[in-house]
C-alpha positions as CSV (number, residue, x, y, z in Angstrom):
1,X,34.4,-6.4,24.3
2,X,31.7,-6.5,21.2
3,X,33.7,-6.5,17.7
4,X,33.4,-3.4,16.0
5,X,30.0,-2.9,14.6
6,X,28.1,-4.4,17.6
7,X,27.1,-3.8,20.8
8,X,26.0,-5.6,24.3
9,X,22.1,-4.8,25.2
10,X,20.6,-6.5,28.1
11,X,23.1,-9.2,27.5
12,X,22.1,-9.5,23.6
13,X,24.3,-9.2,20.5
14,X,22.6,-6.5,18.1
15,X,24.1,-4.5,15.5
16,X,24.8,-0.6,16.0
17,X,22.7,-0.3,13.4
18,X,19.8,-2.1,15.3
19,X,20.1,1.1,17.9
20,X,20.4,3.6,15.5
21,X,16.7,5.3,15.1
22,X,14.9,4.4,12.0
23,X,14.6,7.5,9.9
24,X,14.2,6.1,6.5
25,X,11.7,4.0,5.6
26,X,10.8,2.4,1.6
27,X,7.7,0.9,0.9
28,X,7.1,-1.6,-2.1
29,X,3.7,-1.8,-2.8
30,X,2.9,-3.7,-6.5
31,X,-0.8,-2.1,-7.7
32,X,-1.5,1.7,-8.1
33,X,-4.9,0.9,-6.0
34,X,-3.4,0.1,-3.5
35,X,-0.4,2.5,-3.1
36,X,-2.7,5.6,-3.8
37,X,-4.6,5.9,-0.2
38,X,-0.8,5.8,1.6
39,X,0.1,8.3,-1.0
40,X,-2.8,10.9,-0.1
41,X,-2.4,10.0,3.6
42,X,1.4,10.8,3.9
43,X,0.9,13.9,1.5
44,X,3.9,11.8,-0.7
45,X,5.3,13.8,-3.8
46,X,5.8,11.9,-7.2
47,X,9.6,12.1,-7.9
48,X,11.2,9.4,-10.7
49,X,14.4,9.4,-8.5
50,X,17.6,8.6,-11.0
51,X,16.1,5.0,-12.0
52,X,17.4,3.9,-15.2
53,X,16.2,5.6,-18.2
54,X,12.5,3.6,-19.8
55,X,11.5,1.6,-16.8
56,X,8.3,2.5,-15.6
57,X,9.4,2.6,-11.6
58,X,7.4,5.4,-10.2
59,X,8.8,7.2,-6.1
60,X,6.7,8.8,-4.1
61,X,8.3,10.5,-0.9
62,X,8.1,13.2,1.3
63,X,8.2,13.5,5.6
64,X,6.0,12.0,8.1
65,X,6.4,12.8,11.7
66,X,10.4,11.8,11.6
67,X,10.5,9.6,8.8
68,X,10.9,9.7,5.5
69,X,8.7,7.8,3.7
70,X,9.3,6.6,0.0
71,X,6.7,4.5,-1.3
72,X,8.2,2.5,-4.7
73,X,5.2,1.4,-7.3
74,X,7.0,-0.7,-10.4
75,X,4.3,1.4,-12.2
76,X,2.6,0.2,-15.8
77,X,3.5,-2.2,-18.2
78,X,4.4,-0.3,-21.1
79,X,2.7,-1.9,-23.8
80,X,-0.4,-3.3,-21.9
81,X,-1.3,-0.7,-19.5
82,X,-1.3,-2.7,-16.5
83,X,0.1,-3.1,-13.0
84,X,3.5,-4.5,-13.0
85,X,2.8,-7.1,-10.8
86,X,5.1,-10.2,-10.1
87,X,8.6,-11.4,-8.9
88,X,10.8,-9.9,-11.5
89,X,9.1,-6.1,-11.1
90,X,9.3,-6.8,-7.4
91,X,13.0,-8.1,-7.1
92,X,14.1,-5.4,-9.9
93,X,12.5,-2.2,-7.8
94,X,13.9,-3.4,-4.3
95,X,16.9,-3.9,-5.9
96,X,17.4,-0.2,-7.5
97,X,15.6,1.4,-4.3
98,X,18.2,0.3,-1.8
99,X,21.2,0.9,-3.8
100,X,19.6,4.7,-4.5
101,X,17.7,5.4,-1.0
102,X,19.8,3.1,1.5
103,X,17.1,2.6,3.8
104,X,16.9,1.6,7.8
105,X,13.9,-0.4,6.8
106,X,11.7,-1.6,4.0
107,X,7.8,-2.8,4.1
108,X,6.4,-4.6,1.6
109,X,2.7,-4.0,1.8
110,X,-0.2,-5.1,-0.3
111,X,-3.1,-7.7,-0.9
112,X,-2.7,-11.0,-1.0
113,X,-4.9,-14.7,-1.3
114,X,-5.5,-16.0,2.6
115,X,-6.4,-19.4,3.7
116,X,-9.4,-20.1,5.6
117,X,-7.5,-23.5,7.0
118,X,-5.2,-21.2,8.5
119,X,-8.0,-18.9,9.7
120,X,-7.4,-16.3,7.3
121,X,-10.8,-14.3,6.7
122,X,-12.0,-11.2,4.1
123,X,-9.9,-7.9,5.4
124,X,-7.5,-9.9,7.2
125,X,-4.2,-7.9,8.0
126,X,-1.3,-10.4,8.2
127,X,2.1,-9.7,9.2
128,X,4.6,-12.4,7.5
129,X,6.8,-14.6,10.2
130,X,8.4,-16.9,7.0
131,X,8.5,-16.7,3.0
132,X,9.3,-18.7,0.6
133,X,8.2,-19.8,-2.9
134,X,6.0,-22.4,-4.0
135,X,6.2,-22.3,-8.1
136,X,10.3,-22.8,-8.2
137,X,10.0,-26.9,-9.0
138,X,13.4,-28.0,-9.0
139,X,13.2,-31.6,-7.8
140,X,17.4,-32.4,-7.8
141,X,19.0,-32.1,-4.4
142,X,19.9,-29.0,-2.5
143,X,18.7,-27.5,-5.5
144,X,15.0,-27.7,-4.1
145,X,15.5,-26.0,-1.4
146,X,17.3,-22.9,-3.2
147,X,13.9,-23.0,-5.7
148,X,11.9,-22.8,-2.2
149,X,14.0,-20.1,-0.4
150,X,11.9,-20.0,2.9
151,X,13.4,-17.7,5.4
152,X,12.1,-15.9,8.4
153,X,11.3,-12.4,8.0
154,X,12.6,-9.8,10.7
155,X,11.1,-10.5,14.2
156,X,8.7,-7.5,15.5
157,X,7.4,-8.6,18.8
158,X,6.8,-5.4,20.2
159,X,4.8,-4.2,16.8
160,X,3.2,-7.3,16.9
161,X,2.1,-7.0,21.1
162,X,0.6,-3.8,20.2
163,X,-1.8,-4.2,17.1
164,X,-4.3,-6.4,16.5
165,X,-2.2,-8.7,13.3
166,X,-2.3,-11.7,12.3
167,X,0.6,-13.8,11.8
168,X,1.6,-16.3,9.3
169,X,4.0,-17.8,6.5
170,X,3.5,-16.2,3.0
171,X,3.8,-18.1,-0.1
172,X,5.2,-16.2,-3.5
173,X,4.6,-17.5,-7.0
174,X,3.8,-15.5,-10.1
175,X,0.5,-16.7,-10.8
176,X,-2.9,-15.3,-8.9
177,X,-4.8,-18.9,-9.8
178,X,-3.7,-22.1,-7.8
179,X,-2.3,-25.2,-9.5
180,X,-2.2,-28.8,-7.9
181,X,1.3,-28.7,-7.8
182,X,1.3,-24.7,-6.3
183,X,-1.1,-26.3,-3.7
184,X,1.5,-29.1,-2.7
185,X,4.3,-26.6,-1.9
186,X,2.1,-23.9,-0.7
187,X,0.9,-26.7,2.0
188,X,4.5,-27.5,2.8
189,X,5.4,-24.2,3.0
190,X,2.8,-24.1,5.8
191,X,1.9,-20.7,4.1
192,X,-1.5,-18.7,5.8
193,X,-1.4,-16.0,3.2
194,X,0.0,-16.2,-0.9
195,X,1.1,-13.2,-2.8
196,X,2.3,-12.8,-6.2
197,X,6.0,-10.2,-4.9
198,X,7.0,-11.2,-1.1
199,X,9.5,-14.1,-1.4
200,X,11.2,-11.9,-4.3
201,X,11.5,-8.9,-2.2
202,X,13.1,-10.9,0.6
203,X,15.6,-12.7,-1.3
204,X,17.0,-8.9,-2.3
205,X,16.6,-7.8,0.9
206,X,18.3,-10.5,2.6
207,X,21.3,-10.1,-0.1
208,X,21.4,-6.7,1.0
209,X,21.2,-6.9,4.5
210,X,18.4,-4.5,4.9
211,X,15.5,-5.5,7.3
212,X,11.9,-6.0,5.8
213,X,8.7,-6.3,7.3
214,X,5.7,-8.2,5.1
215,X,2.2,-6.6,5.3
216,X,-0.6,-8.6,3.4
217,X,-4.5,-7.8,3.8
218,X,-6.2,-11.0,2.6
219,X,-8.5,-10.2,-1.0
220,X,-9.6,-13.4,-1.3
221,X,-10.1,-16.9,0.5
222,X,-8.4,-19.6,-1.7
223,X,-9.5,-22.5,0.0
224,X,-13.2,-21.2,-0.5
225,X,-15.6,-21.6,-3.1
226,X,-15.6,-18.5,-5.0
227,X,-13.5,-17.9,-8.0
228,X,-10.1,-15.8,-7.2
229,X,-10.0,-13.5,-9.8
230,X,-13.8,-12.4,-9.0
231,X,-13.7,-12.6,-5.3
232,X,-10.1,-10.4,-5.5
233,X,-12.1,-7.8,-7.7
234,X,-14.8,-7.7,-5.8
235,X,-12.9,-6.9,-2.6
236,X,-10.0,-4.9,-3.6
237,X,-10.8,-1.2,-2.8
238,X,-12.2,-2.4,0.7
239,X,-9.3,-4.8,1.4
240,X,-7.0,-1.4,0.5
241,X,-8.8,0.7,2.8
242,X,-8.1,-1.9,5.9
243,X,-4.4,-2.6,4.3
244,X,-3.7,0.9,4.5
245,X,-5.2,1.4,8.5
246,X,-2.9,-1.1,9.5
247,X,0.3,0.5,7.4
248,X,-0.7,3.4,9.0
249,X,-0.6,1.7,12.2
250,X,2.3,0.2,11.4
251,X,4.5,3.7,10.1
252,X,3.3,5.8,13.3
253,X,4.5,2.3,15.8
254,X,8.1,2.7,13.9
255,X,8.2,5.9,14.3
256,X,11.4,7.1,17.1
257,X,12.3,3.4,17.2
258,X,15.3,1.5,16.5
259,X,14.9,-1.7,14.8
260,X,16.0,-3.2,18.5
261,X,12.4,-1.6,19.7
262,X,10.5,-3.5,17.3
């Protein structure tokens, strides 16, 4: 007999929840640019949802096929007017959105730096199989590792089978530029892709228990020869367009699944 809470499948251990179909789904997407085209695709309503009082946490939400879809944008620093991108917005936003949505699943989607030693190219789509960090020094023992945090994400074979994604380790730090010592731990970390949000997200989500899928189109190549910041604003409305195919892609594959079918 399974204990209570799980069930035998095909001689596998999952959770009831695992079998359950997914029905609600939040996405945490960090810039405005690249939220807005998965807004106007899935017709999404603006609703500021009962997040605390001055932060600038923006919900959009509303039905696609049988899913509800919320898609969660930290919004704009207050006092400078931009995106608020980073770990702390990212962790702080999870955080609220599960304890006020409860979702089956969460995706954190949006553009990130690829490497071209891991054969990341321009438009890349990459789905995340590990994260960790790679600017959380703490050289004492044990302690290391918990400034690292590398995990494996949740496993989607069957999405993975069916679309054309790449797969790779992401690497999280809080600064879009690349330091020796970010390059040392982003080469241990074995990382293919490097975002500014997707370690933070997973360290909530794994608190939490809610399963989380990472999608990251590649901006710019930081192994190449161009400068980050230019070759990330260069291609940022193009890299959207392609992010937001493959979230498509992505929401429609989920859609009448259980977790257990991905």
């Amino acid at each position: 007999m399974a204990p209570h809470g799980f069930e035998v499948v095909e001689g596998a251990m999952v959770t009831l929840q695992e079998n359950k179909p997914i029905s609600t789904i939040v996405i945490i997407i960090a810039m405005q640019t690249e939220a807005l085209p998965l807004i106007n695709k899935f017709h999404l309503s603006e609703d500021i949802l009962s997040f605390p009082k001055g932060v600038p946490w923006v919900r959009y939400h509303g039905m696609y096929k049988d899913l509800q879809i919320n898609i969660i944008w930290p919004g704009k620093d207050a006092v400078l007017g931009v995106d608020s991108v980073g770990t702390i917005s990212a962790s702080l936003v999870t955080y609220a959105s599960i304890l006020e949505l409860k979702p089956d699943l969460i995706i954190n989607a949006g553009t990130a730096g690829g490497f071209k030693a891991k054969g990341a190219c321009i438009g890349d789509v990459f789905v995340a199989s590990g994260v960790a960090f790679h600017d959380r020094r703490i050289p004492i023992p044990v302690f290391d590792q918990y400034g690292i945090c590398s995990r494996k994400t949740f496993p989607t074979p069957n999405l993975l089978k069916e679309h054309n994604l790449k797969v790779g380790n992401l690497s999280t730090g809080d600064s879009l530029d690349m330091s020796p010592h970010d390059e040392a731990s982003i080469v241990a970390n074995d990382a293919a892709v490097k975002d500014m949000e997707g370690a933070a997200v997973a360290y909530v989500t794994e608190l939490l228990s809610v399963p989380t899928i990472f999608v990251k189109a590649v901006t710019d190549i930081v192994d190449g020869d161009k400068p980050t910041a230019e070759e990330f604003l260069q291609n940022l409305v193009a890299v959207t367009a392609a992010l937001d195919e493959k979230v498509t892609q992505v929401i429609d594959f989920i859609s009448g699944k259980c977790l257990s079918d991905l």
